[in-house]
Backbone as a printed PyTorch tensor [residue, N CA C, xyz], in Angstrom:
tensor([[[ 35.3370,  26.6910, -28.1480],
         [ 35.4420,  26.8710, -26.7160],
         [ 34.0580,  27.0500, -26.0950]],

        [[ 33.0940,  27.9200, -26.3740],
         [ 31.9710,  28.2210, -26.2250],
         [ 30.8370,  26.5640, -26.2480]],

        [[ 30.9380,  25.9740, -27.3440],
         [ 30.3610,  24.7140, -27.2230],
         [ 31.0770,  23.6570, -25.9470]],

        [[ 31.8270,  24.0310, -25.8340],
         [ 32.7070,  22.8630, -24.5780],
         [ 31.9250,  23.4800, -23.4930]],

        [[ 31.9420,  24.3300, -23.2640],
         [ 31.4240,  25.3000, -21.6850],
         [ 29.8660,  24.9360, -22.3860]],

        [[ 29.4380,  25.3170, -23.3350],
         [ 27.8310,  24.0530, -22.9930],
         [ 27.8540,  22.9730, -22.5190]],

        [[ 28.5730,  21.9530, -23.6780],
         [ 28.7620,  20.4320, -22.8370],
         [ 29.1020,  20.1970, -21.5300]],

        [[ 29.9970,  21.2430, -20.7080],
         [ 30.1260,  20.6500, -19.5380],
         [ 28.9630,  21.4530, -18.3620]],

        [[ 28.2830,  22.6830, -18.9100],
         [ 26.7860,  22.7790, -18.1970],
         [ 26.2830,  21.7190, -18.0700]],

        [[ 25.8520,  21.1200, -19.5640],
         [ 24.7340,  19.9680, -19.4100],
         [ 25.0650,  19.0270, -18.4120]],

        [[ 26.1330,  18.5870, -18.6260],
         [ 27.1460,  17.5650, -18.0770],
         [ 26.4550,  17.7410, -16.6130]],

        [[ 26.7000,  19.3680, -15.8880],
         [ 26.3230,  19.3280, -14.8210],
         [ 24.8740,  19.2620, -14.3160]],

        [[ 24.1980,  19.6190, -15.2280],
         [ 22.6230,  19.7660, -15.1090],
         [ 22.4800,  18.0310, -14.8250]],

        [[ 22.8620,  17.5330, -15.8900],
         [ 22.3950,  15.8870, -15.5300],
         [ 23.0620,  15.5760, -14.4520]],

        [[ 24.2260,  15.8630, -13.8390],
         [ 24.5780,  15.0030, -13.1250],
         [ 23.6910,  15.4520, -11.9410]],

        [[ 23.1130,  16.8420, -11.8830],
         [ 22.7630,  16.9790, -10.6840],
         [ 21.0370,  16.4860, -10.5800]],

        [[ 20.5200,  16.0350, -12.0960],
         [ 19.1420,  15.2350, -12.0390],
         [ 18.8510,  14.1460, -11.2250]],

        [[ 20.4850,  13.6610, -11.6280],
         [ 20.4640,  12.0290, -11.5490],
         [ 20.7040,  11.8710,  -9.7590]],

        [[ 21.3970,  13.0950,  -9.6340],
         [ 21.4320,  12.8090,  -7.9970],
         [ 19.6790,  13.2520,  -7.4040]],

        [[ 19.1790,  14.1240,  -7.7900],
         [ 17.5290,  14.6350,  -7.5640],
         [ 16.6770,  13.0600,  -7.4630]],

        [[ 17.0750,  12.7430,  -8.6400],
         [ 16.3200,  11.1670,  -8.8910],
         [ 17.0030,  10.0570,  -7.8820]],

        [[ 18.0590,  10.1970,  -7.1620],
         [ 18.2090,   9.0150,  -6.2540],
         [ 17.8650,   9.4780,  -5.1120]],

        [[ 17.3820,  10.8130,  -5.3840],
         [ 16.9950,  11.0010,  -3.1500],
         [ 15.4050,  10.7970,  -3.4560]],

        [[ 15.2010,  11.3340,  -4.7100],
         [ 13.7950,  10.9100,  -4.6720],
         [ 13.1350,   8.9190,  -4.9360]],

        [[ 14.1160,   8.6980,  -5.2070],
         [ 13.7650,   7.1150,  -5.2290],
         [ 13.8140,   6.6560,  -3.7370]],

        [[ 15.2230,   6.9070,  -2.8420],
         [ 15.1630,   6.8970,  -1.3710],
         [ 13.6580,   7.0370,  -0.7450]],

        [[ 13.4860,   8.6050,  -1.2210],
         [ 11.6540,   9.3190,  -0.5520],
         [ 10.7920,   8.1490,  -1.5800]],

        [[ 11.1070,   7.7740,  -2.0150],
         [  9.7030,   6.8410,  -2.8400],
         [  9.7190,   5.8000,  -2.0950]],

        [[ 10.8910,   4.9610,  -1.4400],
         [ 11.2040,   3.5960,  -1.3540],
         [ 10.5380,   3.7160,   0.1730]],

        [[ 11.0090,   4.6030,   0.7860],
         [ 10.4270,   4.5660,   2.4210],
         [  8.8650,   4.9530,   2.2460]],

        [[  8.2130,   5.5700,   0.9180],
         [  6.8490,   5.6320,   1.2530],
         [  6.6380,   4.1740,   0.7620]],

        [[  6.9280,   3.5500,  -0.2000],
         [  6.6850,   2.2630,  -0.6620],
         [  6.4880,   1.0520,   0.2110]],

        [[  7.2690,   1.4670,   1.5870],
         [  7.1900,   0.3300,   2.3030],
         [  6.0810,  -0.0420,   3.1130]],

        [[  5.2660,   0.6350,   2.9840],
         [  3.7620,   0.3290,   3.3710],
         [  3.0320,  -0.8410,   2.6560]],

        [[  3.5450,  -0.8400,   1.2440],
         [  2.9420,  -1.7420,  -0.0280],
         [  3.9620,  -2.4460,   0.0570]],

        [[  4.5910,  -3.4170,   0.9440],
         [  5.6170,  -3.5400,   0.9880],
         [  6.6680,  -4.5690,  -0.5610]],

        [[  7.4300,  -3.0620,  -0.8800],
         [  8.4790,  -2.9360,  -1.6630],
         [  9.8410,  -3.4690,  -1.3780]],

        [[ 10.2420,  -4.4660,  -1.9550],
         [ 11.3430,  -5.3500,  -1.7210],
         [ 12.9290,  -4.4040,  -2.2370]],

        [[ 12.7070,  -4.0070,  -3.0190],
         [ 13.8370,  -2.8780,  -3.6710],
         [ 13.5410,  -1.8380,  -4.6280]],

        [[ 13.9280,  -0.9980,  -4.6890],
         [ 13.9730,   0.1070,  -5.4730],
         [ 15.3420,   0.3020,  -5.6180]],

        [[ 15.3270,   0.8990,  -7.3240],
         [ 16.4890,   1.4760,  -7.8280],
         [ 16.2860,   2.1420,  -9.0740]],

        [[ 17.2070,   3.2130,  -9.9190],
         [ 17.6730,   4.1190, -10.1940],
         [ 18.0180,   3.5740, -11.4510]],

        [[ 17.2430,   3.4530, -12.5800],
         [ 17.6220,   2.7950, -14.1910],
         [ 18.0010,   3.5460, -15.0370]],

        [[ 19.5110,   4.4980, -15.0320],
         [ 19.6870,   5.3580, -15.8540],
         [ 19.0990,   6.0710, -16.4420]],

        [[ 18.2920,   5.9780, -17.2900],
         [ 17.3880,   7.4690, -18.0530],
         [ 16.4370,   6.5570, -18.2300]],

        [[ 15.8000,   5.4230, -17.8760],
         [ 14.0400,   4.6650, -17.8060],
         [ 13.4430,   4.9800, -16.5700]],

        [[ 14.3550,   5.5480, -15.7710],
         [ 13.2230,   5.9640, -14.2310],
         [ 13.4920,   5.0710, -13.2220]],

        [[ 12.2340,   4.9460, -12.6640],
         [ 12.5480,   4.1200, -11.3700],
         [ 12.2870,   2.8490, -11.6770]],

        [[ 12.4720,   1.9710, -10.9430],
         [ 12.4390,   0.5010, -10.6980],
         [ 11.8900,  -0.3670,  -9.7350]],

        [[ 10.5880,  -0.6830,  -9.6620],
         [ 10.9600,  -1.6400,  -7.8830],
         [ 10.3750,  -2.6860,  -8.1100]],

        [[ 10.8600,  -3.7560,  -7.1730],
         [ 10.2010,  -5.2580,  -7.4640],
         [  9.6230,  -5.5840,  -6.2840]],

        [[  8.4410,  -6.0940,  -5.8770],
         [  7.3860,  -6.5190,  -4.8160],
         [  8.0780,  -8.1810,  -4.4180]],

        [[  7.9570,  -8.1570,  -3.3480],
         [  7.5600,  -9.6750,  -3.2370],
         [  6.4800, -10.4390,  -3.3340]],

        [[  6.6970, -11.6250,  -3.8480],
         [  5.0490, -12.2590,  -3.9080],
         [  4.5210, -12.6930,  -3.4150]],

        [[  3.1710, -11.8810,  -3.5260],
         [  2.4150, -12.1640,  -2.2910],
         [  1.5040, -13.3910,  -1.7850]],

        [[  1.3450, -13.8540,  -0.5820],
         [  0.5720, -14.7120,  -0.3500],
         [ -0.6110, -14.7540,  -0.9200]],

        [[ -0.9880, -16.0520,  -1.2530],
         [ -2.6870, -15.8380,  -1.4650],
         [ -4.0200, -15.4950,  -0.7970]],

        [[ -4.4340, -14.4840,  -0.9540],
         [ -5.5480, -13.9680,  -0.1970],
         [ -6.7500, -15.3020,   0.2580]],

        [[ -6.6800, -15.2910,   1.7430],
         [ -7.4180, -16.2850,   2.3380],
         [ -8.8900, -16.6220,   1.5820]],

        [[ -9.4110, -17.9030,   1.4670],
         [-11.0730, -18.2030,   0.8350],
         [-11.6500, -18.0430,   2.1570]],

        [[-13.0860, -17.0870,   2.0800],
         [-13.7860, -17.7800,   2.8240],
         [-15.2460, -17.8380,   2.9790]],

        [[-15.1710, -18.6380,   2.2510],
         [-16.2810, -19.5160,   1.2070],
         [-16.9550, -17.9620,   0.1420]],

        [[-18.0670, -17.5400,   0.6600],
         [-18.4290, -16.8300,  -0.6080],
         [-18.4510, -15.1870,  -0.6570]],

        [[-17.8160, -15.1010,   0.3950],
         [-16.9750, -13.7360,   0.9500],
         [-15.7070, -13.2460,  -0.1690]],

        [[-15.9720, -12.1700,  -0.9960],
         [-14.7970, -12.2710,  -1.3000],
         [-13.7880, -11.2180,  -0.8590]],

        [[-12.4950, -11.8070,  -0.7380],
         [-11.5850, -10.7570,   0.2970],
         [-10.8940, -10.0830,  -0.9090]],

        [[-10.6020,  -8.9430,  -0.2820],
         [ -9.8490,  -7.9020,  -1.4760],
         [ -8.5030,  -7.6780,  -0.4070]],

        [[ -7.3640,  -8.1190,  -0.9920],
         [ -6.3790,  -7.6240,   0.0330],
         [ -5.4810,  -6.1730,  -0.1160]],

        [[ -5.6170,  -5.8690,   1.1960],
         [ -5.2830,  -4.1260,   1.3490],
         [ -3.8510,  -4.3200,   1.9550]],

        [[ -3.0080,  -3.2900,   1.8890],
         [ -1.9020,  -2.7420,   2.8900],
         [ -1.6910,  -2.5780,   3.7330]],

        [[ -1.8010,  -3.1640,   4.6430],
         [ -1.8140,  -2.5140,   6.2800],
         [ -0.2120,  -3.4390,   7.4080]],

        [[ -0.2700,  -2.4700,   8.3140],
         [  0.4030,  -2.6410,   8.8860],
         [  0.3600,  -4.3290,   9.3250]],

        [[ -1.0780,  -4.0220,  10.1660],
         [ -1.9680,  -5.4400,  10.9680],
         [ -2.7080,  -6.1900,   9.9040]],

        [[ -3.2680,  -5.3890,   9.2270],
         [ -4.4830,  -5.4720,   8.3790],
         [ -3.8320,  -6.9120,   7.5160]],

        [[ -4.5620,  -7.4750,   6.5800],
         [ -3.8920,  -8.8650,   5.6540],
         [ -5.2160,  -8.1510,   4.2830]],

        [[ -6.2280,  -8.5700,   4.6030],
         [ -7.0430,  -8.4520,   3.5630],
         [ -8.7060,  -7.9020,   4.5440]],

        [[ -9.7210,  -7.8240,   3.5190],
         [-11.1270,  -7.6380,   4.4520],
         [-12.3270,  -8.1410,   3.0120]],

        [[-12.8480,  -8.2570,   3.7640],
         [-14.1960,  -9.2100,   2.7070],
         [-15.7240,  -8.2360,   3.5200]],

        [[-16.5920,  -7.7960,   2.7670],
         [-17.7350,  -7.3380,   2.7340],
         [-18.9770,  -7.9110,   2.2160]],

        [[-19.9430,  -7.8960,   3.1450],
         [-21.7190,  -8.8270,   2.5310],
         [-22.6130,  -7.8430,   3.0050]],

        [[-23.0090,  -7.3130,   1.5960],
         [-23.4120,  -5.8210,   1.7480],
         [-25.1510,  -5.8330,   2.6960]],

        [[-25.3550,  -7.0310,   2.2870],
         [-26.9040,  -7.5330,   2.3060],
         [-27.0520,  -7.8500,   3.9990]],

        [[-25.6610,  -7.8130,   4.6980],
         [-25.9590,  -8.5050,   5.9830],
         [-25.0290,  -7.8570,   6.4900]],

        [[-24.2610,  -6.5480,   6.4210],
         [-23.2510,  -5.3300,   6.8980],
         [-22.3470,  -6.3480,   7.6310]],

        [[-22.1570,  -7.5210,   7.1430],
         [-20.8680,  -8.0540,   7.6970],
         [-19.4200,  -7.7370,   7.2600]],

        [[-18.6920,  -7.1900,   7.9060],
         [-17.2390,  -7.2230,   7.5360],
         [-16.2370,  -8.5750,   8.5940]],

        [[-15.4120,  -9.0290,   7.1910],
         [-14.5300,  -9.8100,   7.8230],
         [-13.3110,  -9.6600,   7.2120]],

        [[-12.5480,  -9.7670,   8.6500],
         [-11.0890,  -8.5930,   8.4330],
         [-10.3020, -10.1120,   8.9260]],

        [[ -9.1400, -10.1210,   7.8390],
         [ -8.1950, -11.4610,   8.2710],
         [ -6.5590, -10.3750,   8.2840]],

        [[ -6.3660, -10.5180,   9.8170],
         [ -4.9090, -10.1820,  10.0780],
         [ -3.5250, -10.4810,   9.4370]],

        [[ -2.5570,  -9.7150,   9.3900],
         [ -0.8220, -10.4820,   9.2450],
         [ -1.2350, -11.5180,   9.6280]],

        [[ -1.2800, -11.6960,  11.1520],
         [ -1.0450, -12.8910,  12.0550],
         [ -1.5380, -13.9570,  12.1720]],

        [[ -3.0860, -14.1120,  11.1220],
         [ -3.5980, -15.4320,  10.5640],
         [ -4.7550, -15.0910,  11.2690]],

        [[ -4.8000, -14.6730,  12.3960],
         [ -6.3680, -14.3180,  13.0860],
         [ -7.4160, -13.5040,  12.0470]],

        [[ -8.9260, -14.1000,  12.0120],
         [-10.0180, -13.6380,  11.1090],
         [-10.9900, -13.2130,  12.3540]],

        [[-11.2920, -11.7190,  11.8760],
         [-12.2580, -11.3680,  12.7870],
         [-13.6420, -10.6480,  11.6600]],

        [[-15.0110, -11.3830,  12.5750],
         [-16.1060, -10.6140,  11.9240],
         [-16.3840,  -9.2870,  12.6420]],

        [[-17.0290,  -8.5450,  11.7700],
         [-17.9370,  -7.3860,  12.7090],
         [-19.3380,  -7.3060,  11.9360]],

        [[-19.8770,  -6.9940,  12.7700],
         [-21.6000,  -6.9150,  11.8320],
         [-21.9290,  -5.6770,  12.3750]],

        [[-22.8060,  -5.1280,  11.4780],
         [-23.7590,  -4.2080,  11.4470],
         [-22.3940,  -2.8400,  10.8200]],

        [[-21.7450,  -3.3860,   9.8750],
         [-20.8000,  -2.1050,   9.6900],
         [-21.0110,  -1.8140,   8.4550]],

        [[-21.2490,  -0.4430,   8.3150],
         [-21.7450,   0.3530,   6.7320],
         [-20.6610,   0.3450,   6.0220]],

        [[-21.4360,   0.4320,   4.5340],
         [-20.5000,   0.0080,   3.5420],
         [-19.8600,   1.2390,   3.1890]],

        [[-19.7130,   2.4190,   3.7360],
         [-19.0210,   3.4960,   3.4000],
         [-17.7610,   2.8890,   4.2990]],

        [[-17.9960,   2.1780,   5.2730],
         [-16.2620,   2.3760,   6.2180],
         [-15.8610,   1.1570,   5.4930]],

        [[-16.1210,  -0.0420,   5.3770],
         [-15.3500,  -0.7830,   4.0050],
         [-15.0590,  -0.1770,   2.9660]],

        [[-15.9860,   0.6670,   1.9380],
         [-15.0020,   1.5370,   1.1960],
         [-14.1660,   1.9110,   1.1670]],

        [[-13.7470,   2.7220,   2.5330],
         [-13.0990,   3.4450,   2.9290],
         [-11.5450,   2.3850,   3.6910]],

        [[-11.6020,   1.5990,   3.8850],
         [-10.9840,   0.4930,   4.2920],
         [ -9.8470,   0.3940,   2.9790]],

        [[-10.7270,  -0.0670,   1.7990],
         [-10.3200,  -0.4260,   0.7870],
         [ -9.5270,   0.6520,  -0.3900]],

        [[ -9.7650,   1.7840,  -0.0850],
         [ -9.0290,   2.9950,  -0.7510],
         [ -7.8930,   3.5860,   0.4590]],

        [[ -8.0420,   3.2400,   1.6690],
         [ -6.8800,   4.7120,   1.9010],
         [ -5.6310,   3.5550,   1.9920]],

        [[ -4.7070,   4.6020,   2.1390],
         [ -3.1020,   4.3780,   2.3600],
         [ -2.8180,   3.4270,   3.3940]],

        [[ -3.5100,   3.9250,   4.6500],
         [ -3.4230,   3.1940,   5.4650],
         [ -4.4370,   3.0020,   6.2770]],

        [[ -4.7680,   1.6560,   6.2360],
         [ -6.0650,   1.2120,   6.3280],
         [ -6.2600,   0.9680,   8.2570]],

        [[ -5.1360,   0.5050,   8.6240],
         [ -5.0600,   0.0600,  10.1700],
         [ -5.4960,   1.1790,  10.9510]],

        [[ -5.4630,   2.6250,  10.4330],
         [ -5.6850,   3.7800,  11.5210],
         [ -7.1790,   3.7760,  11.8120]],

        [[ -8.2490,   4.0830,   9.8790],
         [ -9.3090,   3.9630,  10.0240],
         [ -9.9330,   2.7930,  10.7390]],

        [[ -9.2330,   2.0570,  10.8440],
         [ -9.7440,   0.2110,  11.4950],
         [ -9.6480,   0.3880,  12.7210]],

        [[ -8.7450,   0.6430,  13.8140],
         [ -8.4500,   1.0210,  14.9130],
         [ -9.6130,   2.2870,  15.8970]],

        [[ -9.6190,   3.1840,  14.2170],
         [-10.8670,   4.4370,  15.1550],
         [-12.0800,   4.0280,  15.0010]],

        [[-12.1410,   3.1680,  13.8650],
         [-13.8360,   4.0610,  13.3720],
         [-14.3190,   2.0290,  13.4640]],

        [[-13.6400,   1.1650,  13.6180],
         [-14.6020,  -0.2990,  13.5680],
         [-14.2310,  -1.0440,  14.8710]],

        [[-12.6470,  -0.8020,  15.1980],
         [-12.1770,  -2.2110,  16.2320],
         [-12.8280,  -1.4650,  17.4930]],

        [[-13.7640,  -2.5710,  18.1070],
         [-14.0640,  -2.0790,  19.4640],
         [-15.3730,  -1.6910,  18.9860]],

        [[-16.2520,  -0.6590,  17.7610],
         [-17.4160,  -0.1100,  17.6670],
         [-18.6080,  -0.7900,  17.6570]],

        [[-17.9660,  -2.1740,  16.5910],
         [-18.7170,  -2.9720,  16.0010],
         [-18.7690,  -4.6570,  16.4410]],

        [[-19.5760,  -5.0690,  16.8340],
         [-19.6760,  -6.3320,  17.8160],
         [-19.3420,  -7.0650,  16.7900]],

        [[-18.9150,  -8.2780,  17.3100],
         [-18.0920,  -9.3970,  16.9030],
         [-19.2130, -10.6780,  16.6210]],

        [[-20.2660, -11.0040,  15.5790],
         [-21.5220, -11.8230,  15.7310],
         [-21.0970, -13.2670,  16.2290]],

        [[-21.7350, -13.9780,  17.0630],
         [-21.4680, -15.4300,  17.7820],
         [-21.1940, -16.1650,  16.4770]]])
């Protein structure tokens, strides 16, 4: 009797993991959608699951090379350290230069979460657009 009233603890302990693990896949899937995450799901006792869509190919342009980031607006951005050019290519197919922009705010471009806020404060509008 005593071993049954274990088994059906455990019983409850897992069942109440497995529900822990689907609200937290929910909270994963809505942060995921920034990187945008096509599905997430819940693989019995291997964890989580999610599959990306595939992504377009990051634009050439010529010897620029673009690293593509997450962003809302953002598509990808390319840096020429030697000539503080940044060139930022949109979702929307539009490529914009800026010159004279330090290579700490491309860094910084290229690591955070979300790249469109720092782009919006600290380059769009700061940094002139070269002819």
């Amino acid at each position: 009797m005593q071993l049954r009233s274990i088994k059906d603890r455990l019983s409850n302990v897992i069942g109440r993991i497995r529900i822990r693990m689907r609200k937290l896949a929910k909270i994963f899937m809505e942060g995921m959608t920034a990187i945008a995450v096509a599905e997430i799901s819940v693989c019995g006792t291997y964890g989580i699951r999610y599959n990306r869509p595939p992504e377009p190919p990051v634009p050439d342009s010529g010897n620029l090379h673009h690293i593509r980031i997450f962003g809302d607006r953002l598509f990808s951005v390319a840096y020429a350290a030697h000539t503080q050019l940044l060139e930022v290519h949109f979702k929307d197919g539009v490529c914009r230069r800026y010159a004279s922009v330090p290579e700490h705010l491309y860094d910084a471009l290229v690591h955070r979460t979300k790249p469109d806020l720092l782009f919006s404060r600290y380059i769009e509008g700061r940094y002139p657009e070269p002819q």
